[in-house]
Structures are given as structure tokens and as C-alpha cells.
C-alpha positions as CSV (number, residue, x, y, z in Angstrom):
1,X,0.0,0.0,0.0
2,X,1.6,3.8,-0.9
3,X,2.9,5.7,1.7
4,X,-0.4,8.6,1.1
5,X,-2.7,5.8,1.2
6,X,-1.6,4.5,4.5
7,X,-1.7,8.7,5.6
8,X,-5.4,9.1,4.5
9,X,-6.6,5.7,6.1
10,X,-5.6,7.2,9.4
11,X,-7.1,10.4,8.9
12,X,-10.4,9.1,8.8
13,X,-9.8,7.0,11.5
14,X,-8.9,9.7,13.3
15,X,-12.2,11.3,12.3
16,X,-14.0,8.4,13.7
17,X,-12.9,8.5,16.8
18,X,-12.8,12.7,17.2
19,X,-15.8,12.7,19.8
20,X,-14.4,9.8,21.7
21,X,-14.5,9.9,25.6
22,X,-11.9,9.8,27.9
23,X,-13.4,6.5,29.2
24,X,-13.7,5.2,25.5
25,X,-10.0,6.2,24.6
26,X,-9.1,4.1,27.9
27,X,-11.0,1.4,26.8
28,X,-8.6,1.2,23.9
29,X,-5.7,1.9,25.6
30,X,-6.6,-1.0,27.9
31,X,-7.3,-3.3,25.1
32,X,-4.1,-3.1,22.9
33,X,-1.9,-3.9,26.4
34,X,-4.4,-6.8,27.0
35,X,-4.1,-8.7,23.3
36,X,0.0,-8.4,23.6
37,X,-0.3,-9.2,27.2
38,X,-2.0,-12.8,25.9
39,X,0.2,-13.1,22.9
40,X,3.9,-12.4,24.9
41,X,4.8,-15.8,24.6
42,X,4.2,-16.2,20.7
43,X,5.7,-13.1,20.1
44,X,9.1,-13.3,21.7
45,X,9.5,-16.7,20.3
46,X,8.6,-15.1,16.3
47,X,11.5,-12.4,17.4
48,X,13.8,-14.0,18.6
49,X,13.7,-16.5,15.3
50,X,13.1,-13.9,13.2
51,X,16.1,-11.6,14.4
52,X,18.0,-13.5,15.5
53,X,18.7,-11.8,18.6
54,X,17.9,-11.8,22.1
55,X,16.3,-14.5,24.8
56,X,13.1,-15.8,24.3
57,X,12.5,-15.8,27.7
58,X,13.6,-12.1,28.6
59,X,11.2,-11.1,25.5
60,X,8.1,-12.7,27.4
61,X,8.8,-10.7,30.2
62,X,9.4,-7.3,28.2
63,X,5.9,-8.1,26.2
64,X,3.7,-8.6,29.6
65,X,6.1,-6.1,31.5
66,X,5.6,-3.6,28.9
67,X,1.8,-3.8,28.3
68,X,1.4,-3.7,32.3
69,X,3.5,-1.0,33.4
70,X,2.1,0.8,30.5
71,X,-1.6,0.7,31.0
72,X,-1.0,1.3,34.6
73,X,0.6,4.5,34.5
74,X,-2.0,5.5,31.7
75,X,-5.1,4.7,32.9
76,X,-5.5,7.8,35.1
77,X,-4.3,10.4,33.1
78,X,-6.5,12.8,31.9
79,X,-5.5,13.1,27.9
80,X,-9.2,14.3,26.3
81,X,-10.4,18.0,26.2
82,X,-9.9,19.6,29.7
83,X,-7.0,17.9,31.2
84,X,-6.3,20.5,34.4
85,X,-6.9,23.6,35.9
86,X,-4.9,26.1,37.8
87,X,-7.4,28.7,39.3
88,X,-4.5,30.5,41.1
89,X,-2.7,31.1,38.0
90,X,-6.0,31.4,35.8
91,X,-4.9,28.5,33.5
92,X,-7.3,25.8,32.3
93,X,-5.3,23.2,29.8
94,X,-7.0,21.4,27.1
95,X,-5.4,18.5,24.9
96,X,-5.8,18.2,21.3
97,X,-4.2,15.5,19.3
98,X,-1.4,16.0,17.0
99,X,-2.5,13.9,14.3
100,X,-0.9,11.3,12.3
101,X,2.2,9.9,14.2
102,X,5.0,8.2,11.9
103,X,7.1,5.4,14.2
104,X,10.5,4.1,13.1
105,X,11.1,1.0,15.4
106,X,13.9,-1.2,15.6
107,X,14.7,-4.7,15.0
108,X,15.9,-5.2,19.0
109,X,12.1,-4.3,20.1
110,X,10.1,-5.1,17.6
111,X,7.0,-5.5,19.5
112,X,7.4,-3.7,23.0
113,X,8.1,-0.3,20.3
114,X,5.2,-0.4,18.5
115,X,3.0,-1.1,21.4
116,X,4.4,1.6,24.1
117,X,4.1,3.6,21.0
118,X,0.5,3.0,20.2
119,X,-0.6,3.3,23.5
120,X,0.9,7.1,23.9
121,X,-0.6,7.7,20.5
122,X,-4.0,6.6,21.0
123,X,-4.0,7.8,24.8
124,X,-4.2,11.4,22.9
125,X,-6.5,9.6,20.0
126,X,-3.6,9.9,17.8
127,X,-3.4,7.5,14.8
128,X,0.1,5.5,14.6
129,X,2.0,4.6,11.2
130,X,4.9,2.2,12.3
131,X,8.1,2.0,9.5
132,X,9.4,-1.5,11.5
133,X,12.8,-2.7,10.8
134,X,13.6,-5.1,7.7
135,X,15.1,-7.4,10.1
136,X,12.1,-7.8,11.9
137,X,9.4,-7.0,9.7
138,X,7.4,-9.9,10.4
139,X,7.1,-9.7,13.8
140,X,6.3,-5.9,13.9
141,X,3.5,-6.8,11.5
142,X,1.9,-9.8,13.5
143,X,1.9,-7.5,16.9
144,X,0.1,-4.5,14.8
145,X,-2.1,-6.9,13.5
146,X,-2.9,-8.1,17.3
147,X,-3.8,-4.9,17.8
148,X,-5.7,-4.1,15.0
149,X,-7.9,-6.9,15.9
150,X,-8.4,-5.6,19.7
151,X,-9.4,-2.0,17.8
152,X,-12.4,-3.8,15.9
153,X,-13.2,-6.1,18.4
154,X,-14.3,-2.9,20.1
155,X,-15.6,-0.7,17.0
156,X,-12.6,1.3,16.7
157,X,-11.2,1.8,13.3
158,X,-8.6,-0.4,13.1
159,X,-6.6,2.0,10.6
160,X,-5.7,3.9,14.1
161,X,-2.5,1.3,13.5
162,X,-1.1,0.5,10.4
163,X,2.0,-0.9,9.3
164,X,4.4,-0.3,6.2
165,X,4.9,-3.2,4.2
166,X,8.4,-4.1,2.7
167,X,9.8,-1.1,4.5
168,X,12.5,0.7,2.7
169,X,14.6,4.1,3.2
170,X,12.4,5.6,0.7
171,X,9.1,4.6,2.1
172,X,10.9,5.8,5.8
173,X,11.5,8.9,4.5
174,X,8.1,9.4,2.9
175,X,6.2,8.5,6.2
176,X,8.4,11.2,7.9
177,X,7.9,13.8,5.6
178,X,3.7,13.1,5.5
179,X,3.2,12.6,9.2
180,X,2.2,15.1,11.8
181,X,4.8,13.7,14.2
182,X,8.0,11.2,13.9
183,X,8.8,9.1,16.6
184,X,12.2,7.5,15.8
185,X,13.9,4.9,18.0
186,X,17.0,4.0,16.5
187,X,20.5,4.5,15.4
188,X,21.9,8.3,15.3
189,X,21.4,7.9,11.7
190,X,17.7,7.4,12.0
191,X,17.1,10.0,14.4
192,X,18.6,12.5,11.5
193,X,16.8,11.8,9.4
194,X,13.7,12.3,11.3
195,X,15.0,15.6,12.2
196,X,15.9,16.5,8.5
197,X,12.1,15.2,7.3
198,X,10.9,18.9,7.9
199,X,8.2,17.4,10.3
200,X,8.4,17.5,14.1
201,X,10.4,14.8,15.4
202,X,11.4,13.0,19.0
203,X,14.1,11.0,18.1
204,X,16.5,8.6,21.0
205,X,20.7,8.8,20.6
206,X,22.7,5.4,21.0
207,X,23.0,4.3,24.7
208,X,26.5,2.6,25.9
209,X,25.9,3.6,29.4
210,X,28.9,3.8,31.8
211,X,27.9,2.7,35.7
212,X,30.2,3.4,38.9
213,X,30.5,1.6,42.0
214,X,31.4,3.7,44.9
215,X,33.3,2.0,47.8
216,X,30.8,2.2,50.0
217,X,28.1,0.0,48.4
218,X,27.0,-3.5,48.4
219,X,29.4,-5.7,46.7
220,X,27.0,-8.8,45.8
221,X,23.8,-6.5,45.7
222,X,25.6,-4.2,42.9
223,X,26.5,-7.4,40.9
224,X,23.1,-9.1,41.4
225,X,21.6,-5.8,39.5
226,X,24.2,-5.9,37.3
227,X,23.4,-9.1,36.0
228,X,19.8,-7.9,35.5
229,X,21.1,-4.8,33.5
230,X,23.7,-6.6,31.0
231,X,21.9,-10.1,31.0
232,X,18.5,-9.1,29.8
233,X,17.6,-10.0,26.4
234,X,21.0,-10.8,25.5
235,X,22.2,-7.2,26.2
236,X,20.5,-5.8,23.2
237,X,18.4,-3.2,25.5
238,X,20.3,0.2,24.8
239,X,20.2,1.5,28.4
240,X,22.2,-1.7,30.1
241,X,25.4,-1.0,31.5
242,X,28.6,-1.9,29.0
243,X,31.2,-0.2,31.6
244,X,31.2,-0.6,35.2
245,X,34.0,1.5,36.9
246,X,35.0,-0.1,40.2
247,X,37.2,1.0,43.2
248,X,40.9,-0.7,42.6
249,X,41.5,-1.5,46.0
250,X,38.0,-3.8,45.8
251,X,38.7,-5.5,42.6
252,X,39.3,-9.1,44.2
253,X,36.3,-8.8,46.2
254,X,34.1,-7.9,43.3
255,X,35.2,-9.8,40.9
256,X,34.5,-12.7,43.6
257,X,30.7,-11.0,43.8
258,X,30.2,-10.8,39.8
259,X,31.4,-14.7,39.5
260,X,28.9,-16.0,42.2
261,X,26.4,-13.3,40.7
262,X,26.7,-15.5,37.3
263,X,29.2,-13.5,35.9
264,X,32.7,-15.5,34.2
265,X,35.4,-12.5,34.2
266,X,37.8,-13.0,32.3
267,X,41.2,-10.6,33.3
268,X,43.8,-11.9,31.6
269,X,45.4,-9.4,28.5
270,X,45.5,-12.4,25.7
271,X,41.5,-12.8,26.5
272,X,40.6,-9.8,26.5
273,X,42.5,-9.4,22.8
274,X,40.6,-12.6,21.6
275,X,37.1,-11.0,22.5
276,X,37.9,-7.9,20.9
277,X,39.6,-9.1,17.8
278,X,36.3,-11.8,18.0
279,X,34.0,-8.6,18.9
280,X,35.1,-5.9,16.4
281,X,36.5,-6.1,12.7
282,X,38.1,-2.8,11.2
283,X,36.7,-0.6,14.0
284,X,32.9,-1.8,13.3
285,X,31.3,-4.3,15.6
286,X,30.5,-8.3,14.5
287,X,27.0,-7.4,13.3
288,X,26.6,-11.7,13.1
289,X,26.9,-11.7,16.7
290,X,25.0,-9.2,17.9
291,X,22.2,-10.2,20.6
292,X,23.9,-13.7,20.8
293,X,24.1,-16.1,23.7
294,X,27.3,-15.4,25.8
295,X,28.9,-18.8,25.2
296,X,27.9,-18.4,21.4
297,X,30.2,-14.9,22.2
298,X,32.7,-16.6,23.8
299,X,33.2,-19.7,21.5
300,X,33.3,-17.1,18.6
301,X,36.7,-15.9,20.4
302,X,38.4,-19.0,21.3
303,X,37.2,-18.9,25.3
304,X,35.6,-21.5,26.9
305,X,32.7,-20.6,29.4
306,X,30.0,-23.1,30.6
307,X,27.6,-23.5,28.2
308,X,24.4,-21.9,30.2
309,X,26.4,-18.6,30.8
310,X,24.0,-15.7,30.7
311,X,26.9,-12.8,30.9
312,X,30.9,-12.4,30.7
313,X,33.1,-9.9,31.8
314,X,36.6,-8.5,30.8
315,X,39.0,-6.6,32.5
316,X,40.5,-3.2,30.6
317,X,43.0,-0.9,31.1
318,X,41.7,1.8,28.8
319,X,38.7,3.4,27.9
320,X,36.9,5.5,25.3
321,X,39.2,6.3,22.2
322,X,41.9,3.9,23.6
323,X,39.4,1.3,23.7
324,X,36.8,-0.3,21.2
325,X,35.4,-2.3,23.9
326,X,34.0,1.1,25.4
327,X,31.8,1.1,22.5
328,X,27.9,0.0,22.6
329,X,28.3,-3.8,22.0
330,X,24.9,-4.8,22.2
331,X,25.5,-8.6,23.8
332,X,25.6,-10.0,27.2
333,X,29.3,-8.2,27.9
334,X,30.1,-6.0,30.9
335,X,33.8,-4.1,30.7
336,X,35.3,-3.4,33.8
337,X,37.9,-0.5,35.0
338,X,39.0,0.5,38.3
339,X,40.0,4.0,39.5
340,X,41.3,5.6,42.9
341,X,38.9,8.5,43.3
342,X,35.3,8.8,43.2
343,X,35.8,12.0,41.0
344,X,38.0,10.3,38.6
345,X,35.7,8.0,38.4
346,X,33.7,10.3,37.2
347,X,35.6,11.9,34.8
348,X,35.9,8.1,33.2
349,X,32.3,8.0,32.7
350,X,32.3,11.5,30.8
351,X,35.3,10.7,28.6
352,X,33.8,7.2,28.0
353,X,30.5,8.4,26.5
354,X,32.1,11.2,24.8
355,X,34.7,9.2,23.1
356,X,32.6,6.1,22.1
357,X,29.4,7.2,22.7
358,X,26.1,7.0,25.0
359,X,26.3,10.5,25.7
360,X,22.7,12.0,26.7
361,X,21.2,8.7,27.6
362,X,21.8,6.8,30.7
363,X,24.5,6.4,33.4
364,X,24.2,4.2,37.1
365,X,25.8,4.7,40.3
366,X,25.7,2.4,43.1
367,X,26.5,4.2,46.1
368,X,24.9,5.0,49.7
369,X,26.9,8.7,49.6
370,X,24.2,11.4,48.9
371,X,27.0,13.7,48.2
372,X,28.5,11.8,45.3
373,X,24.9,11.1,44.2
374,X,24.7,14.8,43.7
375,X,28.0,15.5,42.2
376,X,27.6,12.4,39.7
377,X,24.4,14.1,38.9
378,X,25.9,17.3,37.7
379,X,29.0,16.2,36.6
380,X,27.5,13.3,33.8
381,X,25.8,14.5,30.7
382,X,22.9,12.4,31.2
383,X,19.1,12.6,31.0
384,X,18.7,9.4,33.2
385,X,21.3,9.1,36.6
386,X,20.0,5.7,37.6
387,X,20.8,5.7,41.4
388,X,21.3,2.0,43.2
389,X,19.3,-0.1,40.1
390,X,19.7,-1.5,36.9
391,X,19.9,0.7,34.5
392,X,17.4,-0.6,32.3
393,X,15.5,0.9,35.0
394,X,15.5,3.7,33.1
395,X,12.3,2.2,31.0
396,X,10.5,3.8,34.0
397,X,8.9,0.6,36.2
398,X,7.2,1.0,38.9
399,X,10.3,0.6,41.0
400,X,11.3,4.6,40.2
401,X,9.8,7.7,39.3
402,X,10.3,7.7,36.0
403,X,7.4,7.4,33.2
404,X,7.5,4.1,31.3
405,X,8.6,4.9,27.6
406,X,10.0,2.3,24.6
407,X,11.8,5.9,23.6
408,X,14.5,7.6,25.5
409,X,15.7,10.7,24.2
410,X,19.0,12.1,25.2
411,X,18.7,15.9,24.7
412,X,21.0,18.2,23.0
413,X,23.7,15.8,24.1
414,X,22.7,13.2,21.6
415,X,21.4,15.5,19.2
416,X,17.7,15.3,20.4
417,X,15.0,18.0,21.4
418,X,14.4,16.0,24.4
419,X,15.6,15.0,27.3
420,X,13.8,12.5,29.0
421,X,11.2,9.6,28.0
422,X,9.2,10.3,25.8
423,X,5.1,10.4,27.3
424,X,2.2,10.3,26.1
425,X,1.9,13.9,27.1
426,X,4.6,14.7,24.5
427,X,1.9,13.2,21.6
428,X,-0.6,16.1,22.5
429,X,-1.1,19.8,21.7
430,X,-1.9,21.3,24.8
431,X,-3.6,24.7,24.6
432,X,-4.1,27.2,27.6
433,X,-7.3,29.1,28.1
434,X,-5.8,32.0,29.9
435,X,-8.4,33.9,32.1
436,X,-7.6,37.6,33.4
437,X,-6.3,37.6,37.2
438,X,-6.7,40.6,39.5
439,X,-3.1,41.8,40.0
440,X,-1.1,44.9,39.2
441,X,1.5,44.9,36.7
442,X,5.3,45.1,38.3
443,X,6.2,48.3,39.1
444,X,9.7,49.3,37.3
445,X,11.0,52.0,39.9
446,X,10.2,49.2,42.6
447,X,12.6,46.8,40.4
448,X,15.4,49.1,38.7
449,X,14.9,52.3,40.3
450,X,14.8,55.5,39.0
């Protein structure tokens, strides 16, 4: 179907539902979480063979996670005409939609994108076009279909979701262009383009983010999370720790907590060269092993590891420019450096995103000392400081503050108008009705003097 056909069907769906309720956008909301909720199973396994990437079993638990954290941070929010007042200011906000949304999803989320997606989208009774990645084109297309069906089953116009069929870079770039709004989620490459489409874009920058351990954490409770945060999915989630910088003076102990955390560590130099010859080829990561099992990792550099490994770790003595293993890898691998100070480690984490990227998008810190809390905070160019928890925390679950979002933007760090997730709040016009107040207007002499 052309790109302008696919842009009309979901105008008139959008006419169809203009009048709709709060309570009947809900509804809808409710009912695309529900279908992928019952389908998580069937889905992760058609991604995973599809892709080739990822754990079956971790993409279960993103499907159901995702359609339940979702719908439950949704389902009281106002998001239909008048959303709040403000008597004392004299301010009474009302939502409008933005339109037609164009999504660019990747092949690492191919379903939890499209739905967190859809359910921002059609929260502001937005309709959603989704460009899915050729690698996972198939999967993409069964999950929109899911909730197409959930649409009619409750007379909603199913066009409110549609999906482009044999994507291409052309058909991408005519979405962006037609569309109200572009949601891109993707590599840097993507998210220019969405801001060069000449429509208003949210776009994410790569993640790679660094993590520190301070000396005065939990030894086996920070490698327990960090399991959790490189583990999951095969490390293909972009905000999962690649670097964790770690106290010298502690790096026996550690290493001891990583290993009966699950972790194998590998520290000697010759391994370490074997991975990242194995890892990296001319400067460019081993696309073919991307997502991959950690003894499929391994094997593919000559190390031996047991064969139910879920993550490895290696010892460097450089990062950033000095070190391709800095970079985003994308795989169940952790890279560990020590340092003496807490501020140098600091300064580690800054070079290392700066140098081989992540910077804008998440960093973690495991530490009990409010002060270093604070000065990590305005030391790291980060939208997301995740204190004492996975990083992939930065999702926003219910264990934080955070609102849930399948797109993280990094702000002008990482070349995006945003930093923070992006909401469902970021998918509506919201005007102001602004009523008169009885005040006086500042008095200059009062302020500047004569």
C-alpha cells in the first residue's frame, strides 16, 4: 500500500474517533496492552527466530512487562479535552491530538516499540503509522495486526495502527515527511533523518551507558543488578550498562561477587584481545553476533565458558578512544575498569560516552553517599542518573519515578529535542485558556529604580 494511502486511512480514522470519551480512549488503551499481554509468549519466540537476537524468555517478560506498566501508568491520566486547571494562576489546559504519528522501530524491540508507541498515541487519540525494521518485519506486522484486531473487536477503526509493508529508506523517509509527528527509535542515523524530514520529530541517541561503584556500596547487591542490567535480552536493551567502573582497591572482592552473581570475568590481557579481535572487525562491531548467547560470544573468540552462561566480563586498562570495547556492543558483555577517586571516576564515565558514545542517555551509580549522588548528577551529561538499580531501570517501572517509555531521548547531548522519556503527554497539543487575574502589573521603579 503507498505511503499517502496509508496517511489518508488514518485520517479518517482519526475522524472516527474525534468525539471519543476519555473513558472510551481508555478502553482502547486497555485493550491493545491486553491482546499483547496474551500473545507475549508467541511473540518473543517469532522475534527472537526472526532476528536472531535476544532471549526468548527475557522477550516474554518485556511483552507482559511492557503492556502492564504501560496501561497502569496510563489509565489515570487525563488526555481528552480539559486535562487541568490552575485557578490561582488562571490557567485551564486542554489537549488536542497532534495527528498522524510516523514510528520508526527497531529490530531489537520489535514488538514492546510499537506497542508503548500505540498506547501514547491513541491515549491522545492519535493515529500511529509504524516503518518496522527489515530485520524484523514480520514480527512488527503480527503485533500491529494483534492490535488491530483488539481496535475492531471494540468498533474502533482499526486503521488507528497501520504498518508499512516491505519497508524501505524511501518509504521511511516518505512516512516522515507526510506525518504530523515522527517518533524515531533507532541509530543516530535514524534520528537525523527524522529531524531533517521537515516534520516535528522525538528521536533517541545510542545508549553505551557507563555505571560506577562507589566504595561504600554493596558488593554482591551491585552485581546481582548488574546481572539484571547486561543479562536481559542478551544485552541488546540500549540502556544496560557496558562499563562498570569499580574501586581498585575492591577489585578481588568484586570480581568474587560478579562470579557468584553469574558473571565469568575474564582478566587476563591475551583474552581480553581474543574477544575484541572476535568482537570488532576494522573498527565496526561483528554485526553476526549481535544479541547472541554469551557462550555463542565466547566460542566465537576461542574462550571456553559453561555453556548456560548468561553474561561475561573482561578486565581493561583503557577506555573511550583507547578502547573499542568502550563502544555499545549490544551482547551479554560487561567491561570493567577500576580508578582511585570517586571523581575520577567520574571523569571516566564522561570521557567514555564522549569518546565512544552513550552521551545523553543513561549512566548508574551504586552508592549510599548522597553527596557523590549529587555531584555524579551534575558532573555526567545524562538525561537518566540511575541511582542504586539496573539501569534498564531507566524504562521507567514502577520501582522509580520515571514514566515508562520504549523511547528515551538524550537531549542536545545526543542531538535530540528532548531530554527524557518520551510520554504520552509529548503526543498532544496542549492549549491554555488563559483567564484575566486581579493583579497589578510590576512596578519598574520598585525593580530598577529611578
Amino acid at each position: 500500500m503507498a505511503i499517502q494511502q496509508l496517511i489518508d486511512n488514518a485520517r479518517k480514522a482519526l475522524e472516527q474517533i474525534k468525539d471519543y470519551t476519555q473513558e472510551q480512549v481508555d478502553t482502547l488503551v486497555y485493550e491493545s496492552a491486553k491482546i499483547i499481554y496474551e500473545n507475549a509468549a508467541y511473540l518473543a519466540k517469532m522475534a527472537v527466530v526472526e532476528t536472531g537476537m535476544g532471549s526468548e524468555e527475557d522477550k516474554i517478560c518485556k511483552n507482559t512487562d511492557t503492556a502492564v506498566v504501560f496501561y497502569d501508568y496510563l489509565k489515570d491520566k487525563k488526555s481528552v479535552g480539559i486535562i487541568r486547571e490552575i485557578p490561582e494562576e488562571g490557567i485551564i489546559e486542554v489537549a488536542h491530538p497532534v495527528g498522524v504519528i510516523a514510528a520508526i522501530t527497531p529490530a531489537t524491540n520489535p514488538t514492546v516499540t510499537p506497542l508503548g508507541n500505540f498506547m501514547h498515541a491513541v491515549k491522545g487519540k492519535n493515529a500511529l503509522v509504524v516503518t518496522p525494521s527489515p530485520r524484523a518485519e514480520k514480527t512488527t506486522t503480527e503485533t500491529i495486526n494483534l492490535i488491530r484486531h483488539a481496535l475492531v473487536k471494540n468498533d474502533a477503526p482499526a486503521d488507528l495502527i497501520q504498518v508499512v509493508e516491505n519497508t524501505s529508506i524511501q518509504k521511511s523517509q516518505e512516512l516522515m515527511a507526510l506525518a504530523d509527528l515522527v517518533l524515531a527509535t533507532g541509530s543516530a542515523g535514524l534520528t537525523k533523518a527524522a529531524y531533517s524530514s521537515g516534520t516535528p520529530a522525538y528521536g533517541v541517541g545510542p545508549g553505551n551507558p557507563p555505571v560506577i561503584l562507589d566504595r561504600d556500596y554493596d558488593l554482591e547487591a551491585a552485581a546481582a543488578m548488574t546481572v539484571v542490567a547486561v543479562g536481559s535480552d542478551n544485552g541488546i536493551l540500549c540502556d544496560g550498562d557496558n562499563l562498570l567502573l569499580y574501586p581498585l582497591e575492591l577489585e578481588g572482592p568484586f570480581f568474587a561477587a560478579l562470579r557468584k552473581a553469574g558473571f565469568v570475568v575474564f582478566e587476563q590481557k591475551a583474552d581480553v584481545d581474543k574477544f575484541r579481535e572476535a568482537m570488532f572487525h576494522n573498527g565496526k562491531i561483528n554485526a553476526d553476533l549481535l544479541g547472541k548467547d554469551a557462550s555463542v560470544l565466547a566460542k566465537a573468540a576461542g574462550l571456553a565458558v559453561p555453556a548456560a552462561t548468561k553474561v561475561i566480563a573482561f578486565k581493561i586498562e583503557a577506555i573511550g578512544g583507547k578502547e573499542i570495547l568502550s563502544q555499545e556492543i549490544m551482547g551479554p558483555v560487561l567491561v570493567l575498569k577500576s580508578y582511585g577517586l570517586f571523581e575520577e571516576a567520574v571523569d571516566l564515565a564522561v570521557t567514555n560516552m564522549l569518546e565512544s558514545g552513550g552521551v545523553g542517555h543513561t549512566a548508574g551509580v551504586f552508592t549510599n553517599n548522597q553527596e557523590h549522588v549529587r555531584y555524579a548528577g551534575e558532573k555526567i551529561p545524562v538525561a537518566r542518573l540511575l541511582i542504586n538499580q539496573p539501569t534498564p531501570d531507566a524504562w521507567g517501572p514502577a520501582t522509580n519515578g520515571l514514566s515508562p517509555a520504549v523511547s528515551e531521548s538524550c537531549g542536545t547531548w545526543g542531538n535530540n529535542i528532548l531530554a527524557g522519556n518520551v510520554d504520552y503527554i509529548h503526543l498532544l497539543n496542549v492549549s491554555k485558556i488563559v483567564l484575566p487575574l486581579d493583579k497589578k502589573a510590576p512596578d519598574p521603579v520598585r525593580i530598577f529604580g529611578k
